[in-house]
DOBA-785110 format. One record per residue (C-alpha): residue number from 1; residue in three letters; x, y, z. Coordinates in nm, 3 decimals. Layout:
BEGIN
+-----+---------+---------+---------+---------+
! num ! residuo !      c1 !      c2 !      c3 !
+-----+---------+---------+---------+---------+
! NUM !     ALA !       X !       Y !       Z !
...
+-----+---------+---------+---------+---------+
END
This chain:
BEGIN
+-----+---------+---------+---------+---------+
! num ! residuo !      c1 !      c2 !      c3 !
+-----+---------+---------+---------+---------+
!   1 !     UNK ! -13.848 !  -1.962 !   3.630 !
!   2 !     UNK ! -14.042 !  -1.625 !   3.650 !
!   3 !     UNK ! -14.071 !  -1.528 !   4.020 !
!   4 !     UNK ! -14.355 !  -1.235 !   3.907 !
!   5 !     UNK ! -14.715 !  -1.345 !   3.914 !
!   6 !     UNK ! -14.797 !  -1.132 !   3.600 !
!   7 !     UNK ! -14.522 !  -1.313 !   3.413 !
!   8 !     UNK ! -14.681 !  -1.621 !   3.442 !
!   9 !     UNK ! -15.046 !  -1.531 !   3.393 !
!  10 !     UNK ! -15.163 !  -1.720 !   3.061 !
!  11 !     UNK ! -15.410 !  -1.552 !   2.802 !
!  12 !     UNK ! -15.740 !  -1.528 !   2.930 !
!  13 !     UNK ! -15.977 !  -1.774 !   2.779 !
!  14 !     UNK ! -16.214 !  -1.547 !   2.594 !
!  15 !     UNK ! -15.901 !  -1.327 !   2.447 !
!  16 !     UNK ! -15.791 !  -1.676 !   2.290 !
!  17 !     UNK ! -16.150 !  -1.771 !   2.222 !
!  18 !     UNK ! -16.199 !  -1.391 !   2.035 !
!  19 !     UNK ! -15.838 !  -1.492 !   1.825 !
!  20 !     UNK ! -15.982 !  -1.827 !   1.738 !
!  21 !     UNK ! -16.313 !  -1.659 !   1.606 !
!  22 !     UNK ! -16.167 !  -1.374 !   1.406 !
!  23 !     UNK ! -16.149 !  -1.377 !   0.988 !
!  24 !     UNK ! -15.760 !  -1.454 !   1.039 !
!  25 !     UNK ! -15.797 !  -1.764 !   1.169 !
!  26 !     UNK ! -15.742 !  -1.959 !   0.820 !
!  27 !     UNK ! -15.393 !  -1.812 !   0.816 !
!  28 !     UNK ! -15.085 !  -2.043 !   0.812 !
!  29 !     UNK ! -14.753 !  -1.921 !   0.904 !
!  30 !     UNK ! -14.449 !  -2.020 !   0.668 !
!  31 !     UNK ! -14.199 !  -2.069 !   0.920 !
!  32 !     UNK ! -14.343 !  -2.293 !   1.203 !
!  33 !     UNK ! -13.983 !  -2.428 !   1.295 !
!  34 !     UNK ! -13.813 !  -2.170 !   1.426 !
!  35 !     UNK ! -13.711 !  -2.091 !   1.800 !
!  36 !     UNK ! -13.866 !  -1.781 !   1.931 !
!  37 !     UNK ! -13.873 !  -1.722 !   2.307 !
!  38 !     UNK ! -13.877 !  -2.019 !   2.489 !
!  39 !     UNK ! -14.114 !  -2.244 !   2.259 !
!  40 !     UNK ! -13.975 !  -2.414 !   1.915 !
!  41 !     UNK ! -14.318 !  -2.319 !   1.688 !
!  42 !     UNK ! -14.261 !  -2.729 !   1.593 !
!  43 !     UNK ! -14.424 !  -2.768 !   1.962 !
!  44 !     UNK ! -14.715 !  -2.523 !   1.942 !
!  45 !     UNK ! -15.042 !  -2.701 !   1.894 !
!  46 !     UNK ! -15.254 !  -2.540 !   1.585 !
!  47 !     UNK ! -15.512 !  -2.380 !   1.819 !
!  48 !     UNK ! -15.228 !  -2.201 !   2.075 !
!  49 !     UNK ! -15.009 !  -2.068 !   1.726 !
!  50 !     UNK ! -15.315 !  -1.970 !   1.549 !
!  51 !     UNK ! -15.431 !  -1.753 !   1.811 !
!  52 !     UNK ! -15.074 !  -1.609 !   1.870 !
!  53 !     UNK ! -15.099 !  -1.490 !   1.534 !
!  54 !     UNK ! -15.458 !  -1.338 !   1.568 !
!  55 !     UNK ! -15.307 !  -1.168 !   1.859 !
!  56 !     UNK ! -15.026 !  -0.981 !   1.623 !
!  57 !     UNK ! -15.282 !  -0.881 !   1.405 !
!  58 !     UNK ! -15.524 !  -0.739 !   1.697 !
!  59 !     UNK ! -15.161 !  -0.577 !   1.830 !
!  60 !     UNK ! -15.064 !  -0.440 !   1.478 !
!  61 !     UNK ! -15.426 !  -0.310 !   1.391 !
!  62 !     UNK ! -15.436 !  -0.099 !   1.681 !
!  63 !     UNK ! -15.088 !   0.004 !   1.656 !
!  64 !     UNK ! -15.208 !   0.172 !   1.310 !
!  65 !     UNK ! -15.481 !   0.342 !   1.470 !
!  66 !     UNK ! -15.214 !   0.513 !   1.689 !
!  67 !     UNK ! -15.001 !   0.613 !   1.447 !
!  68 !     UNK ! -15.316 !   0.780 !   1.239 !
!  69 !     UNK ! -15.409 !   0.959 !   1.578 !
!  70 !     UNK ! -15.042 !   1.084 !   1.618 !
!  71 !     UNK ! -15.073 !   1.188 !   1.263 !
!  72 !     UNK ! -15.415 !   1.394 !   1.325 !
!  73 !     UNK ! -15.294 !   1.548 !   1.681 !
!  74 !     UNK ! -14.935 !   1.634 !   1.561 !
!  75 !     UNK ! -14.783 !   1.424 !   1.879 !
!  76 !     UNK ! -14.538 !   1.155 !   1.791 !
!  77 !     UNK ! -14.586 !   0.778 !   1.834 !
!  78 !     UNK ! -14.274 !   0.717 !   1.855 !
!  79 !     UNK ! -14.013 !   0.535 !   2.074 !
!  80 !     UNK ! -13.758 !   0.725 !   2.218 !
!  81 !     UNK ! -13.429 !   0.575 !   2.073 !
!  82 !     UNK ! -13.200 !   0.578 !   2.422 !
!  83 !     UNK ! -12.896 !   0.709 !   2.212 !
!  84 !     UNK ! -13.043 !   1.069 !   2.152 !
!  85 !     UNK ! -13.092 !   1.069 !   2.557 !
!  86 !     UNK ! -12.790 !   0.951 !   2.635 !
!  87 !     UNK ! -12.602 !   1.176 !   2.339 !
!  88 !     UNK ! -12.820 !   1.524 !   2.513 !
!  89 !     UNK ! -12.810 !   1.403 !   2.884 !
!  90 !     UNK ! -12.453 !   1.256 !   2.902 !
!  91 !     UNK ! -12.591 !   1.007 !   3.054 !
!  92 !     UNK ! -12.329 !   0.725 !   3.160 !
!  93 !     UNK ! -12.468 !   0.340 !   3.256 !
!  94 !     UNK ! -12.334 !   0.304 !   3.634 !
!  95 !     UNK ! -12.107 !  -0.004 !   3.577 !
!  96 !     UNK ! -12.197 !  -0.326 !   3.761 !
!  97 !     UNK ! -12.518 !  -0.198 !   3.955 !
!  98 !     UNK ! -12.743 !  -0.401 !   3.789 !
!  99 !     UNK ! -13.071 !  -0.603 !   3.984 !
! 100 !     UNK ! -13.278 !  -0.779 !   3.946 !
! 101 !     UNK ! -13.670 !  -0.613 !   4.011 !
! 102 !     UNK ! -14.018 !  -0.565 !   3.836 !
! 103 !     UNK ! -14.092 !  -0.257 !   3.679 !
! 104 !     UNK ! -14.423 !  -0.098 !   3.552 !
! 105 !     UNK ! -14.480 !  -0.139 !   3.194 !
! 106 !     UNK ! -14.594 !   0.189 !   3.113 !
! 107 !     UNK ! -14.274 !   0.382 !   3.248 !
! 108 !     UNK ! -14.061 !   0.224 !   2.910 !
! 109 !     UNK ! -14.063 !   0.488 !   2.704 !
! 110 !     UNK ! -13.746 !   0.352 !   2.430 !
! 111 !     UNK ! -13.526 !   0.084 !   2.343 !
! 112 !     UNK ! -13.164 !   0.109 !   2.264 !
! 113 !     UNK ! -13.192 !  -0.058 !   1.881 !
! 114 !     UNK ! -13.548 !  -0.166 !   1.820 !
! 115 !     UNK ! -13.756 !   0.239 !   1.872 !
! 116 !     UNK ! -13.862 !   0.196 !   1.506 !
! 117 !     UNK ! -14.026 !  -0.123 !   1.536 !
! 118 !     UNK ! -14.275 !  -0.056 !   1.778 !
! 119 !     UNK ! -14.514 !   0.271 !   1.861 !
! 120 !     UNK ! -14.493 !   0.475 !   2.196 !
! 121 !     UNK ! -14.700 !   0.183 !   2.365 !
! 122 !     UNK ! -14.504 !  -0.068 !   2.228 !
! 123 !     UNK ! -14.732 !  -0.186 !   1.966 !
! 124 !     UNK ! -14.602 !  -0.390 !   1.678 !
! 125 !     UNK ! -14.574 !  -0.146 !   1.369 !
! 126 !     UNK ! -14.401 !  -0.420 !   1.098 !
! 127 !     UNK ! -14.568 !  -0.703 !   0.902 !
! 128 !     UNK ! -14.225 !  -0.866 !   0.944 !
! 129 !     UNK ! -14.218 !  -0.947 !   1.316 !
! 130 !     UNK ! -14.566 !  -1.165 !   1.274 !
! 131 !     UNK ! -14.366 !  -1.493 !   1.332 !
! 132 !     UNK ! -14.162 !  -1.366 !   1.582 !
! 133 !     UNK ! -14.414 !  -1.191 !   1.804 !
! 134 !     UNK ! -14.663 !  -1.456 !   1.748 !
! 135 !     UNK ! -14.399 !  -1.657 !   1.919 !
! 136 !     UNK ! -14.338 !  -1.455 !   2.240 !
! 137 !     UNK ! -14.709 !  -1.400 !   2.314 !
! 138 !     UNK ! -14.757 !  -1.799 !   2.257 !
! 139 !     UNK ! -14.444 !  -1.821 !   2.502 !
! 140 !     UNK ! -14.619 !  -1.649 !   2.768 !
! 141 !     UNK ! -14.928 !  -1.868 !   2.787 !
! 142 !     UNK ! -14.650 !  -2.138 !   2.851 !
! 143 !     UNK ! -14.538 !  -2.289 !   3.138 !
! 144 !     UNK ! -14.220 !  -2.160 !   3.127 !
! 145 !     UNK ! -14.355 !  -1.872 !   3.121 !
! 146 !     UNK ! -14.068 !  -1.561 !   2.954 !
! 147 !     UNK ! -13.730 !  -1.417 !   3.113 !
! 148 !     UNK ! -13.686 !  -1.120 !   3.255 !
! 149 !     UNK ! -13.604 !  -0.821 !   3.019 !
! 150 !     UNK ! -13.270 !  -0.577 !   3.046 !
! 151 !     UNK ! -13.377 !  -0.253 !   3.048 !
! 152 !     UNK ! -13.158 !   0.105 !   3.121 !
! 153 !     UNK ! -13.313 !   0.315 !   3.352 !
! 154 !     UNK ! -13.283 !   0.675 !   3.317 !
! 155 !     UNK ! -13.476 !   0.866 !   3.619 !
! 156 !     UNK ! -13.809 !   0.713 !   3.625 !
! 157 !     UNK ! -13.812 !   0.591 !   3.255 !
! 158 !     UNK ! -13.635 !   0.290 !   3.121 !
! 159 !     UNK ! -13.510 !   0.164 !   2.778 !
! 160 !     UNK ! -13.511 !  -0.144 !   2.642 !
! 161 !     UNK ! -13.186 !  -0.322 !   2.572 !
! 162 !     UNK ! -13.351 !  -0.712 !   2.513 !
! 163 !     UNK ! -13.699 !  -0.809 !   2.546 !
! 164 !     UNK ! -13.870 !  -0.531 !   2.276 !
! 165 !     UNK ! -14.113 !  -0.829 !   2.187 !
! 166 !     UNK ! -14.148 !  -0.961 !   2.520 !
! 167 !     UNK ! -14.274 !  -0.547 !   2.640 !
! 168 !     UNK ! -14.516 !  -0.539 !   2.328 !
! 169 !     UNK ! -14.684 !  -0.836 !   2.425 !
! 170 !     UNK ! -14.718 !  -0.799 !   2.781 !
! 171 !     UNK ! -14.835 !  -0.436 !   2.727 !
! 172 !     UNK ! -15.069 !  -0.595 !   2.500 !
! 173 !     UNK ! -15.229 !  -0.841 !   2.773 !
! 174 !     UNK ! -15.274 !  -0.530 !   3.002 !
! 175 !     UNK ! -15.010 !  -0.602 !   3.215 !
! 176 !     UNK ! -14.926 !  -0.365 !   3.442 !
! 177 !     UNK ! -14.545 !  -0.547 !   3.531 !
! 178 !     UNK ! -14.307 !  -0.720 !   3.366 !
! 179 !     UNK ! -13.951 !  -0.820 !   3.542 !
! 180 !     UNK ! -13.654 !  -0.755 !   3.420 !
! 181 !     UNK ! -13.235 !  -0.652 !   3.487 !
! 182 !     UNK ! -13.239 !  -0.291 !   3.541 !
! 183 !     UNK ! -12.881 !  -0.098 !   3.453 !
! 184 !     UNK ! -12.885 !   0.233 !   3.648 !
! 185 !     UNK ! -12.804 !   0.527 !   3.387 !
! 186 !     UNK ! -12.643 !   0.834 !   3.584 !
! 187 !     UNK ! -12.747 !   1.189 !   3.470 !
! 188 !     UNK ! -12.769 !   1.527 !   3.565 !
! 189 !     UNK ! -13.134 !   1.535 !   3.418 !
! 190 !     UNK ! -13.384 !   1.397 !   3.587 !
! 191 !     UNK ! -13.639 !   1.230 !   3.289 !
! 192 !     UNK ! -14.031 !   1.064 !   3.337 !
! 193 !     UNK ! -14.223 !   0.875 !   3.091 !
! 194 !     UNK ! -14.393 !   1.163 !   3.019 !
! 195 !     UNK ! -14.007 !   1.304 !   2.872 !
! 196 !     UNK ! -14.112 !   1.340 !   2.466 !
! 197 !     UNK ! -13.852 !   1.478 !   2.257 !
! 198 !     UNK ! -14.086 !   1.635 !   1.991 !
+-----+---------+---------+---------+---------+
END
């Protein structure tokens, strides 16, 4: 059970409408059994895993567009990987303080294992995670709605340490929020999500 309201906001209409109509909509994914977040894809009716899909490839189109901007403005699109900020901070995770809360989407600025998979925004930057992400966004038009990420936080920025997918999605909605178990990292630096290490 997902105690934020965001969490449990399904796709609006026309965004699943504007999936349905787009010149993907004839593809067919190869692996429709497999368990990704809380749906099996055996369960999802044609129309809700179709338009998951058409969602990746919105997601993935505009993650591309990033990366060329990055590319023409010299400023990276990438995730900050948490191990070069805890490797030039010191940074140490503050044992057994972890809570439960919501945290704004935009203030995750890496991920512990996954900073290559995603841009800065958390778009989806690999043809590989189509089944997997398709999954996750059809998860949160579900009644069941997602659970909560774990994220580090490190002064106002946080890192992802499960839920890469879940962020990339939710980002891609326009959330604002997403909930998750927030480990406290101590450090003698503060760091914002505006901290870029290029």
């Amino acid at each position: 059970t997902i105690a934020s309201h965001s969490l449990r906001r399904p796709h609006p209409i026309h965004t699943i409408l504007q999936f349905l109509n787009s010149p993907y909509n004839t593809l067919i994914c190869e692996n429709r059994c497999l368990f990704v977040g809380t749906i099996p894809m055996t369960e999802l009716p044609d129309h809700r895993f179709v338009a998951a899909v058409q969602h990746f490839h919105a997601a993935s189109q505009q993650a591309d567009l990033e990366m060329l901007s990055a590319r023409l403005t010299g400023k990276s699109a990438d995730l900050i990987p948490f191990e070069e900020i805890r490797r030039r901070l010191k940074a140490v995770p503050d044992a057994g303080q972890q809570e439960l809360r919501v945290i704004p989407l935009d203030a995750i600025v890496g991920s512990v294992g996954r900073y290559f998979d995603f841009t800065r925004t958390f778009l989806p930057r690999n043809e590989s995670d189509r089944t997997r992400w398709a999954g996750v966004s059809a998860a949160f038009a579900s009644p069941k709605g997602v659970p909560p990420i774990q994220v580090f936080q490190v002064g106002d920025a946080y890192f992802v340490i499960d839920g890469n997918h879940r962020v990339s999605v939710a980002r891609s909605l326009n959330m604002t929020e997403i909930e998750a178990y927030v480990t406290p990292i101590k450090t003698r630096v503060p760091m914002t999500p505006d901290t870029r290490l290029d």
